[in-house]
SERO-4910 file (N, C-alpha, C, O; in steps of 0.05 Angstrom, whole numbers):
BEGIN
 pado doro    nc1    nc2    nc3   cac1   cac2   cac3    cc1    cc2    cc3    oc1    oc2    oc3
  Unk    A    -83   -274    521    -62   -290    508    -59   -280    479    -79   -276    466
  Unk    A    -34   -275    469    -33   -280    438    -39   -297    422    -28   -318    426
  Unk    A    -57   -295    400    -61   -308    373    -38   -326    372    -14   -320    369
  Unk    A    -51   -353    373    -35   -369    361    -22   -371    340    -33   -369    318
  Unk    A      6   -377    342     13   -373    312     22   -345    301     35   -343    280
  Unk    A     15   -324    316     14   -294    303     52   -282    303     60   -261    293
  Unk    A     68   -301    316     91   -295    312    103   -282    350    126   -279    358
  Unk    A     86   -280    359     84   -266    383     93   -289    405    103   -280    426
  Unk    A     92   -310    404     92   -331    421    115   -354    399    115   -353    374
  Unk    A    130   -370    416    148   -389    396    174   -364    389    179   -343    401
  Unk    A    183   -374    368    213   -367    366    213   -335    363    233   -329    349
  Unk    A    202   -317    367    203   -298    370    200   -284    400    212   -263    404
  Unk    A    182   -296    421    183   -297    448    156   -268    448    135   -266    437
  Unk    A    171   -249    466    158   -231    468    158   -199    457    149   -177    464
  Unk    A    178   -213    434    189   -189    412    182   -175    391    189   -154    380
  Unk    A    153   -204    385    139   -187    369    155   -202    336    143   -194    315
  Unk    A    175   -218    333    176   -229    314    165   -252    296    162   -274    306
  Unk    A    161   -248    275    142   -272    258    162   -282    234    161   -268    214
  Unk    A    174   -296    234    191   -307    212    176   -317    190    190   -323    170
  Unk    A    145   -322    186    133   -326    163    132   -306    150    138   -306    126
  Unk    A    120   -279    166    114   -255    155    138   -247    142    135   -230    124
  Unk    A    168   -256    149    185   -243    134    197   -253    112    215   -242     99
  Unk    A    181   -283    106    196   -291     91    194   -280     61    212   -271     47
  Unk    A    172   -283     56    166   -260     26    178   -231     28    183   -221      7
  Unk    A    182   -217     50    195   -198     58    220   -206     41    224   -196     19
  Unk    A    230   -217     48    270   -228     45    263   -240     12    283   -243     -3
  Unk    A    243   -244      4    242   -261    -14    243   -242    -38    261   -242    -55
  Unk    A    214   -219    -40    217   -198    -47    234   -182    -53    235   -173    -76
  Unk    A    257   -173    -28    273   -155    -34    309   -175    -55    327   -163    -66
  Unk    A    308   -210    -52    319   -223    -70    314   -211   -105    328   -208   -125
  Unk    A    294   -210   -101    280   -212   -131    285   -189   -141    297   -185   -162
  Unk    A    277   -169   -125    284   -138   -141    306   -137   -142    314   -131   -164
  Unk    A    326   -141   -123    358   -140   -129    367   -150   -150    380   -137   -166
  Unk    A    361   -176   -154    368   -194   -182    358   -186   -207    364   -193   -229
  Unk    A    343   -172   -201    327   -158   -225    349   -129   -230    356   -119   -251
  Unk    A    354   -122   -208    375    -87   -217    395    -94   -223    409    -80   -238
  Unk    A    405   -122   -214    436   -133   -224    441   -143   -254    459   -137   -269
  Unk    A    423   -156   -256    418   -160   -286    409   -136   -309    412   -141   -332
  Unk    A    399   -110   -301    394    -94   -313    428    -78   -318    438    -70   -339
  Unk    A    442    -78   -286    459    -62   -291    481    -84   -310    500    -71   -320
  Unk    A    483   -109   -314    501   -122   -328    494   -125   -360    508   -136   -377
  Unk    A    469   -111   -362    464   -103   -394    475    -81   -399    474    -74   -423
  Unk    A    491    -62   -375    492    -32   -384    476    -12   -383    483      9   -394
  Unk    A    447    -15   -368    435    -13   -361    417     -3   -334    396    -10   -322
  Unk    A    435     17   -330    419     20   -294    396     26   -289    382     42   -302
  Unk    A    388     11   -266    364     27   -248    363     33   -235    375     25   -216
  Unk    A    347     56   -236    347     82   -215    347     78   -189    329     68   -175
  Unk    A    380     92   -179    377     82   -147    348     95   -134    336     78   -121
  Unk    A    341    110   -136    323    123   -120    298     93   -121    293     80   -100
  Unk    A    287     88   -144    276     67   -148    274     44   -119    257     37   -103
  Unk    A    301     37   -125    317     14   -105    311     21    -75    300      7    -58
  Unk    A    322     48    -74    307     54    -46    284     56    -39    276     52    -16
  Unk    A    266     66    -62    241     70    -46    225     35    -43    208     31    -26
  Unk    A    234     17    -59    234     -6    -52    237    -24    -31    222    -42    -24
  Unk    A    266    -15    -20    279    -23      4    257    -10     24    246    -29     36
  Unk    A    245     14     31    236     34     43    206     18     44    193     16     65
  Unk    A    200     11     23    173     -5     27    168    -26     37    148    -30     50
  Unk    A    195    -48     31    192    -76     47    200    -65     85    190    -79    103
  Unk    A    213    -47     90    225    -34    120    192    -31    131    185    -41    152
  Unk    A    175    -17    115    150     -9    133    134    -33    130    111    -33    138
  Unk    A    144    -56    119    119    -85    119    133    -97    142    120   -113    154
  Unk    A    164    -90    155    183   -106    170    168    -89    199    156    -98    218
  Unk    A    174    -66    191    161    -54    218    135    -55    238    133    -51    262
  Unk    A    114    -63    212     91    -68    218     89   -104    228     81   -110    251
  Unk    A     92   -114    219    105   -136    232    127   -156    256    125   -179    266
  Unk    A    143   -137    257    168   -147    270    167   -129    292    158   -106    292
  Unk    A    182   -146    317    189   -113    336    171   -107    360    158   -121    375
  Unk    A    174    -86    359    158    -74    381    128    -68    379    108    -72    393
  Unk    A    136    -51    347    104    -46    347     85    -66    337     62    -59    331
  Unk    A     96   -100    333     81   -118    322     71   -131    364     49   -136    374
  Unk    A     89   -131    370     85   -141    403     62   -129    415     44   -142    427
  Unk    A     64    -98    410     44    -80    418     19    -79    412      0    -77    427
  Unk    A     19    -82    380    -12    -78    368    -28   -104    383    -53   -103    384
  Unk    A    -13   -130    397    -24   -143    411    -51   -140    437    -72   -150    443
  Unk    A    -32   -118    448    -46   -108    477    -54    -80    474    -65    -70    494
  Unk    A    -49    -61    448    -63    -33    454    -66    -25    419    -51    -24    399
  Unk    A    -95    -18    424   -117     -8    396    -88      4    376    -81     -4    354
  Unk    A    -74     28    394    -60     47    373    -42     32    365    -46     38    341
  Unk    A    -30     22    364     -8      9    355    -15    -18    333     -4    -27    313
  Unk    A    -38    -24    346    -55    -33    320    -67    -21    304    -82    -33    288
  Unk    A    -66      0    302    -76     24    276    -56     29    269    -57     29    245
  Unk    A    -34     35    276     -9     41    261      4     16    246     23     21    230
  Unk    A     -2     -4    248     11    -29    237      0    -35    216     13    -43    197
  Unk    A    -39    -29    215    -45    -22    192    -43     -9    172    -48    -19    150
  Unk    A    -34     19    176    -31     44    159     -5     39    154      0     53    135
  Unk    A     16     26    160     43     14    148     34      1    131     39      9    108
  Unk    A     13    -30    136     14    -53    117     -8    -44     91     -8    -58     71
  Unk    A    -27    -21     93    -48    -17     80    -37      6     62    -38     -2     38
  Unk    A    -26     30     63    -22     55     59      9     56     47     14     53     23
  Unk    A     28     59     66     48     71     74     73     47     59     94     55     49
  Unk    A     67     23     59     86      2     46     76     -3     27     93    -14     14
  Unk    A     49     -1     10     39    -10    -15     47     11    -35     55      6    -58
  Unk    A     43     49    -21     48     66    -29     80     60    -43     86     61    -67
  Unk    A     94     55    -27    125     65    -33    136     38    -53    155     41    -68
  Unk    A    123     17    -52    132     -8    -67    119      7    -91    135      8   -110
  Unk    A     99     16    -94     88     27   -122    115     45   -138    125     44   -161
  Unk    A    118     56   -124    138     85   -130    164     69   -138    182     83   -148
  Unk    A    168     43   -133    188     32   -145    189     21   -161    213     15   -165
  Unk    A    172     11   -179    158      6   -199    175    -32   -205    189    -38   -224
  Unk    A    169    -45   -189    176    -70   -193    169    -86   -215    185   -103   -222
  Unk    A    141    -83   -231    135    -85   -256    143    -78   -275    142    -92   -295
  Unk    A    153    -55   -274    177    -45   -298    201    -54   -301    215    -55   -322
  Unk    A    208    -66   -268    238    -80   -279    229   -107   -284    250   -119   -286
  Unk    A    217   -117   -285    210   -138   -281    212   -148   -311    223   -167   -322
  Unk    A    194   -125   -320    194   -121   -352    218   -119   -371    221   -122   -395
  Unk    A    228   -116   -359    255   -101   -369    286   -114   -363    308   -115   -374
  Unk    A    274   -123   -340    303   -150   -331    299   -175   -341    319   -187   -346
  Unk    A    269   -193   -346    258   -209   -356    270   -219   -381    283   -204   -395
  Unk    A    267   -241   -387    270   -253   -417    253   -245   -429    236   -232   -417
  Unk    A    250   -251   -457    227   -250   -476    202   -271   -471    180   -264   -481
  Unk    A    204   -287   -462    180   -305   -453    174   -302   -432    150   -305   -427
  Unk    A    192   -293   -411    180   -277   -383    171   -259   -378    161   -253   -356
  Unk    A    171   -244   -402    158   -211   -402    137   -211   -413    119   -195   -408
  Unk    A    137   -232   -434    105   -233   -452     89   -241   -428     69   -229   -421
  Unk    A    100   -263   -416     74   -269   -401     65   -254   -383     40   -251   -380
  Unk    A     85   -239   -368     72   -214   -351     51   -200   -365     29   -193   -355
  Unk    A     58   -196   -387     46   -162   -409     20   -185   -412     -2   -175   -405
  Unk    A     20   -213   -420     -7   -226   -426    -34   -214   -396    -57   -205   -396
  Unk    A    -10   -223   -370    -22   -228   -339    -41   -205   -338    -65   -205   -335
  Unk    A    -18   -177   -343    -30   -145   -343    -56   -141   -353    -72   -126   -341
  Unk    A    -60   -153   -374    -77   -150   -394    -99   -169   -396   -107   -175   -419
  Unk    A   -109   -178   -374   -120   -199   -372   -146   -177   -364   -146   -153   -358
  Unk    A   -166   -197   -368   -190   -175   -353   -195   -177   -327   -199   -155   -316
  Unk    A   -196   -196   -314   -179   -193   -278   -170   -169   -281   -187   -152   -278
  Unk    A   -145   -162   -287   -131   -144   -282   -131   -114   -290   -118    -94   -282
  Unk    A   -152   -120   -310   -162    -96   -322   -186    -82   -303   -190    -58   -303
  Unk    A   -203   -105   -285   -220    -89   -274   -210    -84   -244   -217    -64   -233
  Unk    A   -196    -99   -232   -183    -90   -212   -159    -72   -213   -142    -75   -195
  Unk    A   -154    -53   -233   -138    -37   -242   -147     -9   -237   -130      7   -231
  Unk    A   -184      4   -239   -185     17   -238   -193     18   -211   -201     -1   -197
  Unk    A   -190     53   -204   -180     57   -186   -207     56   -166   -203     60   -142
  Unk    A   -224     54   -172   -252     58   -154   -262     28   -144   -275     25   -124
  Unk    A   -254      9   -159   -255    -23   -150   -230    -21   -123   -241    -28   -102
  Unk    A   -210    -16   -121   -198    -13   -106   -200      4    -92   -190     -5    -71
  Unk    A   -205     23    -88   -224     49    -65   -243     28    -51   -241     28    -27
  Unk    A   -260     12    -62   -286      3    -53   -268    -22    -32   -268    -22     -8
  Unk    A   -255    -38    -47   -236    -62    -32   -227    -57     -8   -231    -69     13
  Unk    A   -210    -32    -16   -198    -20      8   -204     -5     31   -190     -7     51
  Unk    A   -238     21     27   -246     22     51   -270      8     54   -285     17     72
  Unk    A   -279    -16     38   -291    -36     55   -280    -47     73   -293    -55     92
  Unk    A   -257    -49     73   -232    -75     96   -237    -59    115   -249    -68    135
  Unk    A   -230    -27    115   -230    -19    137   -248    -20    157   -241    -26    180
  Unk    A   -273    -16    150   -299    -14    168   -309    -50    160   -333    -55    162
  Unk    A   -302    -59    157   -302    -91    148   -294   -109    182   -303   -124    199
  Unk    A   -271    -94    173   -247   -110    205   -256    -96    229   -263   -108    249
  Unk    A   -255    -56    228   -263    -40    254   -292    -47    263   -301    -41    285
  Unk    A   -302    -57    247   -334    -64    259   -352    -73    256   -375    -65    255
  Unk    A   -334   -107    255   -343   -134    261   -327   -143    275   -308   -132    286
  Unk    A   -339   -176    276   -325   -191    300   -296   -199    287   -281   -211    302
  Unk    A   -284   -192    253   -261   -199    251   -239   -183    264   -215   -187    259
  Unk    A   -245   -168    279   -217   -161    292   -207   -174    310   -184   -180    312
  Unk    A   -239   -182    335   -226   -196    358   -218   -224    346   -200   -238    356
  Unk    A   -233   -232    325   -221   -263    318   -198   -260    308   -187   -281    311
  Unk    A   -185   -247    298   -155   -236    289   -138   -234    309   -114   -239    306
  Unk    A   -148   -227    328   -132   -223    346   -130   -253    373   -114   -258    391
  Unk    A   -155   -265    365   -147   -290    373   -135   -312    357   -126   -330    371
  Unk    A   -131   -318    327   -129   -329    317   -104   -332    300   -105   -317    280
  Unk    A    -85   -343    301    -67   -344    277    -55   -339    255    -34   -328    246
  Unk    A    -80   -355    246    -86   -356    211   -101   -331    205    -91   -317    187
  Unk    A   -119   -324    216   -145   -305    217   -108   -270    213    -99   -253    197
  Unk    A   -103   -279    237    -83   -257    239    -67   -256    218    -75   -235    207
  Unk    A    -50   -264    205    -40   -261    178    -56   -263    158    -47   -256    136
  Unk    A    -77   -270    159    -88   -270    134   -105   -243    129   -117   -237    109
  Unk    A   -102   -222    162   -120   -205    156    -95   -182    145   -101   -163    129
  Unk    A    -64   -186    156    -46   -169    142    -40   -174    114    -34   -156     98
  Unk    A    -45   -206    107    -43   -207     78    -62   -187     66    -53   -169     52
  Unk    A    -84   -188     71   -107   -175     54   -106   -145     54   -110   -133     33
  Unk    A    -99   -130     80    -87   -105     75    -60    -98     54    -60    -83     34
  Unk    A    -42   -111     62    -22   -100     36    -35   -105     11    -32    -87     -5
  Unk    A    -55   -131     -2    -67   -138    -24    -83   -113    -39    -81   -105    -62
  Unk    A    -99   -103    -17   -124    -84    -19   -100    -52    -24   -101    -34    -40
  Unk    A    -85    -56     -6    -74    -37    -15    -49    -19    -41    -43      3    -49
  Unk    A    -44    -43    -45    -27    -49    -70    -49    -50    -95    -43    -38   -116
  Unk    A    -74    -63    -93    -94    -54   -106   -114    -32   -117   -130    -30   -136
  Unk    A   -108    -16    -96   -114      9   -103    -87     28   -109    -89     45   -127
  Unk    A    -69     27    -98    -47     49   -104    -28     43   -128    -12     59   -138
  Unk    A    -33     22   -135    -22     16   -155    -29     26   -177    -12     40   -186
  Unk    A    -46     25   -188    -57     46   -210    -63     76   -208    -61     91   -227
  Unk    A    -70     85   -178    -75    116   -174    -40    129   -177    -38    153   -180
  Unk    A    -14    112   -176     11    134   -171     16    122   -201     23    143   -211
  Unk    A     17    107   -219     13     93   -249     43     96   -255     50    106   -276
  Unk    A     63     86   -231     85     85   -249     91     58   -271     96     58   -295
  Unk    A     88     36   -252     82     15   -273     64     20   -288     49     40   -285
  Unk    A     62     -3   -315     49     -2   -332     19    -25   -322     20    -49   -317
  Unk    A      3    -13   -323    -23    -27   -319    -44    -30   -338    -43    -14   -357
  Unk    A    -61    -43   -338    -88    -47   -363   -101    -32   -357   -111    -28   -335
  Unk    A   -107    -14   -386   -126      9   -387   -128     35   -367   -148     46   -359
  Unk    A    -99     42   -361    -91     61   -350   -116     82   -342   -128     92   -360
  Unk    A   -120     87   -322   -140    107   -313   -136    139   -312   -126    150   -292
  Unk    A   -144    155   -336   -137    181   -329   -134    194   -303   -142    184   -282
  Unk    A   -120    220   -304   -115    232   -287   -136    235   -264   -138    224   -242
  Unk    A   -149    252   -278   -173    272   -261   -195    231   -248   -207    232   -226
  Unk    A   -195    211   -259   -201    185   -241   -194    176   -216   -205    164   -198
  Unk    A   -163    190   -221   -137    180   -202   -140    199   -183   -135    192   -159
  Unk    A   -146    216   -186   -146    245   -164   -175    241   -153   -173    244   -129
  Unk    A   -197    236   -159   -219    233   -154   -215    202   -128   -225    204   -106
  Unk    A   -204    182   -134   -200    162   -120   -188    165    -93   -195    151    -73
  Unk    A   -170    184    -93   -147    188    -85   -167    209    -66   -167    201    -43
  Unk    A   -183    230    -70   -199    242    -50   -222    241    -33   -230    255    -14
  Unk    A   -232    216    -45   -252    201    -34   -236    177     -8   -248    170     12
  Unk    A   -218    172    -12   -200    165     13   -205    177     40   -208    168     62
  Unk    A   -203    200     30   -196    226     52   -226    225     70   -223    223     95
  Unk    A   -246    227     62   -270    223     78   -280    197     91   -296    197    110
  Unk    A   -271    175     79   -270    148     89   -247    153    119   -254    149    142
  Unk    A   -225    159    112   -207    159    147   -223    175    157   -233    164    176
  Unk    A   -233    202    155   -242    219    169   -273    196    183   -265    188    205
  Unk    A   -279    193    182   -316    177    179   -301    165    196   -301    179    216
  Unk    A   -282    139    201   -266    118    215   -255    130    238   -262    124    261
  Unk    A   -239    145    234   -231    168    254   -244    176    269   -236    178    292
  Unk    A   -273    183    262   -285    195    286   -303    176    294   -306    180    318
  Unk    A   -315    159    287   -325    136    293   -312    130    316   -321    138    337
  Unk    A   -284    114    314   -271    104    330   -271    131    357   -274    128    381
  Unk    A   -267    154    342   -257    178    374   -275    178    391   -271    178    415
  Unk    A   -305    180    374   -327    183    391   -347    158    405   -367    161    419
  Unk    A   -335    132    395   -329    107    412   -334    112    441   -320    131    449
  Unk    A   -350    101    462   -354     91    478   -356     59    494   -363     51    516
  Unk    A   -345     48    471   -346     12    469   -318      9    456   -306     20    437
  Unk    A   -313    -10    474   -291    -30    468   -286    -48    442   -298    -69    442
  Unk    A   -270    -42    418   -276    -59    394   -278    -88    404   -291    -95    423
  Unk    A   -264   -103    389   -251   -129    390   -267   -150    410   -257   -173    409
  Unk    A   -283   -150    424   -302   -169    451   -276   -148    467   -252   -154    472
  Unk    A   -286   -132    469   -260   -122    497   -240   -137    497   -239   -148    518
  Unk    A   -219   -144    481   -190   -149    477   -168   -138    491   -149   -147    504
  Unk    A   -177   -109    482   -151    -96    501   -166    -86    521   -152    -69    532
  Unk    A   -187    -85    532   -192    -83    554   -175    -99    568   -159    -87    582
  Unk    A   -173   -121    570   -163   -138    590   -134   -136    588   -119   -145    605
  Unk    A   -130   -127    570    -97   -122    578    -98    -96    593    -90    -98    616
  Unk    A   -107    -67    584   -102    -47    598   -121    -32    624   -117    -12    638
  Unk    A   -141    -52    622   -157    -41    638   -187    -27    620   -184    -29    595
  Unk    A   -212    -15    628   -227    -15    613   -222     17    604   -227     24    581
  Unk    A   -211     38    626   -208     66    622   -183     70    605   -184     89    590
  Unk    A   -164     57    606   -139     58    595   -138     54    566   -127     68    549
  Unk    A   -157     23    562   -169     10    539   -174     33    513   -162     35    491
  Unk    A   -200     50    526   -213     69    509   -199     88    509   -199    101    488
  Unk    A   -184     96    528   -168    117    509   -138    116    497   -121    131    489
  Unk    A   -142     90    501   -121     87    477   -129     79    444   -116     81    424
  Unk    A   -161     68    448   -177     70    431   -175     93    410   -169     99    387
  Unk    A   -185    103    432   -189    130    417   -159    147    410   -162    167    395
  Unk    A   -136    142    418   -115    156    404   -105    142    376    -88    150    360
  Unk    A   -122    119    375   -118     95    363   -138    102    329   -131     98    305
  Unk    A   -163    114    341   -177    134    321   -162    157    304   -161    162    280
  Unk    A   -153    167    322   -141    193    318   -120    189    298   -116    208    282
  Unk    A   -103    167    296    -74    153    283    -92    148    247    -88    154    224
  Unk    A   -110    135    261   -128    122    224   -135    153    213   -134    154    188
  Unk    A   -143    177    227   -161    194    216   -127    217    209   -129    232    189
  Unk    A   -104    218    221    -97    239    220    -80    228    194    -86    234    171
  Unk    A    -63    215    202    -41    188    186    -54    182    161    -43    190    140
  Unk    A    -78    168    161    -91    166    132    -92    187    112    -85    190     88
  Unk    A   -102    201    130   -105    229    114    -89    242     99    -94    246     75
  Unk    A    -61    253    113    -38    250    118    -25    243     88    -11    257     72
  Unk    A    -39    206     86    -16    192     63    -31    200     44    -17    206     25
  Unk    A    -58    204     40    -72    200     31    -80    231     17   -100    232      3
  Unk    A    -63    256     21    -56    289     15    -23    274     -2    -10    282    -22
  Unk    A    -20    257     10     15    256      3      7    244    -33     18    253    -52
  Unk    A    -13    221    -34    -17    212    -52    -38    234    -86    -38    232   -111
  Unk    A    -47    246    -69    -54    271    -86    -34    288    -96    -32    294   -120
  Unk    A    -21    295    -80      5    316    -90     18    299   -118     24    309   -139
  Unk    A     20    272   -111     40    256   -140     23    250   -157     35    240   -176
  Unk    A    -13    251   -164    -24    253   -179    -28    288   -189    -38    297   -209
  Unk    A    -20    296   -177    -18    323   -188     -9    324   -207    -17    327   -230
  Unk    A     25    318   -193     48    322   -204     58    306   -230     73    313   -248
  Unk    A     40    279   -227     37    270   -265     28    287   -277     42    301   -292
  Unk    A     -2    290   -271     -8    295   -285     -3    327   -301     -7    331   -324
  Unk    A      6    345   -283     27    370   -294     45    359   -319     45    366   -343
  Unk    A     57    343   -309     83    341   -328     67    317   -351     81    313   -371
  Unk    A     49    307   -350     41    303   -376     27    327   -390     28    329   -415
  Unk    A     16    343   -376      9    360   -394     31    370   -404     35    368   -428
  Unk    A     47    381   -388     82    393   -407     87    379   -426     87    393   -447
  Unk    A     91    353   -429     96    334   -443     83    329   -467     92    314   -485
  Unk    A     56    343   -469     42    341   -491     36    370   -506     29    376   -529
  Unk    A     43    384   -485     45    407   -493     76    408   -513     79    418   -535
  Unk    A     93    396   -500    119    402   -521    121    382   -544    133    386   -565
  Unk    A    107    361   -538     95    358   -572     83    367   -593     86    366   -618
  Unk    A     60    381   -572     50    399   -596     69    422   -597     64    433   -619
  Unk    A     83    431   -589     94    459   -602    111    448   -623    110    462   -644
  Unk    A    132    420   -624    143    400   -633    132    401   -667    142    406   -689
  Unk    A    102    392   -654     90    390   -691     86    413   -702     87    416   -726
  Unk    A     78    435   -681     76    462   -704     99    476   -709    101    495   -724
  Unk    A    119    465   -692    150    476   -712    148    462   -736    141    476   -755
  Unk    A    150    445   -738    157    421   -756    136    430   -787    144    429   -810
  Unk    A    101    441   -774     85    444   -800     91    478   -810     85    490   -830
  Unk    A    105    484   -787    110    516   -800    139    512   -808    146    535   -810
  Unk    A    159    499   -813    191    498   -821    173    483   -849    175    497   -869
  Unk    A    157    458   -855    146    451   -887    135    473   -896    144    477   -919
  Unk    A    115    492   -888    113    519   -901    111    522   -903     88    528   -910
  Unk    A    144    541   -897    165    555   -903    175    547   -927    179    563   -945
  Unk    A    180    522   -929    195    505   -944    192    516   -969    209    526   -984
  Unk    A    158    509   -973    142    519   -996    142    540  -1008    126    544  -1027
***
């Protein structure tokens, strides 16, 4: 049977829809809009690309949720590894890249913005900012949920069940949020931190990955055993491995490349300052 409550059963039927899960969805993408409308009625645009990669991020929280592949991750491992690497990786990633904090900042009043810049700056936020508190958050969950009894209770349970997608987008918004640093965050974490975070990822899916491939046991109390059978079960298990180790990886090369790529162009950036000031101390003299 499906998790009570999980959206799978009731007004969604056998489709795989959850109208809770979407409501912050719909709610979310209210807020950023009203936020670009008000920027553009100052004269002011923001960057379509921004907007999309926004839209693009709430689409992979809808996907992982809604649908087919939310119906699915019900009765087979892979499709429940893919729903994670949407709500963990792949939708926290791209909401980063849209930098919702910046407009937020920026579309805000003066008393709405202080208090954010207070929120930012809070020491909460300062230590869950850097990027290795969130590495630790985030592949603890993983081997947290893959190997304990919270998966099959997730998968029997309701509440248990959303609250374990809440905590993925959380964990994951917590770490990616500071490693791609387009918003503004407390005590910004250099580069070479961000790239270091960002590669230590890469051996955590791999470790999970093969764990799960080289699996001979059923996660969850045999969950999807009983939907697919016990041979069917494990190897979908195991393609189910293969999705966390290849996919992770995957986002997780994708997320290195844009810490690169800051950090390049800040060096340009500081480099054309300094050439900036030694025009400037060789044109005084001259002067002389």
């Amino acid at each position: 049977m499906p998790p009570s409550g999980s959206g799978l059963i009731g007004v969604g039927g056998d489709l795989g829809l959850d109208p809770v899960a979407l409501l912050p969805v719909v709610t979310a993408a209210l807020l950023y809009g009203a936020g670009a409308r008000r920027m553009a009625a100052r004269g002011r645009a923001w960057p379509a690309s921004r907007t999309a990669l926004f839209g693009l991020g709430l689409l992979a929280v809808v996907v992982a949720t809604q649908g087919p592949l939310a119906a699915a991750a019900n009765t087979r491992f892979s499709a429940h590894a893919g729903q994670h690497l949407l709500l963990g990786m792949v939708g926290p990633l791209l909401l980063a890249l849209a930098a919702p904090l910046t407009l937020s900042l920026q579309a805000g009043g003066p008393a709405a913005s202080g208090r954010l810049r207070r929120l930012l700056h809070r020491r909460a936020a300062r230590v869950l900012a850097h990027p290795l508190v969130g590495l630790a958050l985030f592949g603890g969950s993983l081997f947290a949920l893959y190997f304990s009894p919270l998966l099959g209770l997730s998968l029997r349970n309701g509440l248990v069940h959303a609250g374990v997608h809440l905590h993925f987008v959380s964990a994951g918004v917590i770490f990616l949020w500071p490693v791609v640093a387009v918003d503004p965050v407390a005590a910004r974490p250099p580069h070479p931190v961000r790239l270091l975070a960002v590669f230590l990822t890469l051996p955590l899916h791999a470790v999970l990955g093969l764990a799960i491939l080289s699996g001979d046991r059923l996660l969850a109390d045999g969950w999807y055993g009983r939907a697919l059978g016990l041979e069917a079960a494990l190897a979908d298990q195991h393609a189910g491995g293969g999705v966390l180790w290849a996919a992770g990886e995957l986002v997780g090369l994708v997320c290195a490349g844009l810490v690169l790529h800051q950090w390049m162009a800040a060096d340009e950036r500081a480099a054309s300052r300094n050439d900036r000031r030694l025009d400037r101390l060789a044109a005084t003299a001259d002067a002389r």
